[in-house]
C-alpha positions in Angstrom: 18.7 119.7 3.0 21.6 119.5 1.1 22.2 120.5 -2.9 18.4 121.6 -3.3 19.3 123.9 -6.2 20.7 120.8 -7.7 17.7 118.7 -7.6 15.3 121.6 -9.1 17.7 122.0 -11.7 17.2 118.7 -12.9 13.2 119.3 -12.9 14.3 122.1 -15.1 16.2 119.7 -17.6 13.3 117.6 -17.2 10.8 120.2 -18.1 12.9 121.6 -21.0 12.9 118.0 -22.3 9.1 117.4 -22.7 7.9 120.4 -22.7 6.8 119.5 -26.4 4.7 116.8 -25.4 3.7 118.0 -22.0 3.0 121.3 -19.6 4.0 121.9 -16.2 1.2 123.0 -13.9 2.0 125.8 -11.5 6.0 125.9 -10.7 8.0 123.6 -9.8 8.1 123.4 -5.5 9.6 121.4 -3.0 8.6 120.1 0.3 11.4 118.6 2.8 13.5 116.4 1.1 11.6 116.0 -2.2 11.1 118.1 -5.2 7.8 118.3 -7.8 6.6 119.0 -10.7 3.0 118.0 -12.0 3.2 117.2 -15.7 -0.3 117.4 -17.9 -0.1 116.0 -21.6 -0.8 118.8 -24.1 -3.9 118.3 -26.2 -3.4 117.4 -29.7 -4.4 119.8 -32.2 -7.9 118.7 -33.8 -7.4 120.2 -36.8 -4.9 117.7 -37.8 -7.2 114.7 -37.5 -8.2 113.3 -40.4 
């Protein structure tokens, strides 16, 4: 596979990006031709529920 450090460095933009609003589980992999990332939402903080 060609350019594979190109495609997890997009996952890295992408995980830079939300990482406010989400976490990435484990580290980002690839498998063949594809690359992943598994994105969880983070959990709001309860204290600011009114």
């Amino acid at each position: 596979m060609q350019h594979k450090d190109l495609g997890l460095a997009v996952l890295e933009k992408v995980k830079a990006a939300v990482e406010d609003i989400a976490a990435v589980e484990g580290k980002l992999s690839s498998m063949g031709t594809r690359s992943f990332a598994t994105l969880t939402p983070k959990k709001k903080d309860s204290k600011n529920k009114k």
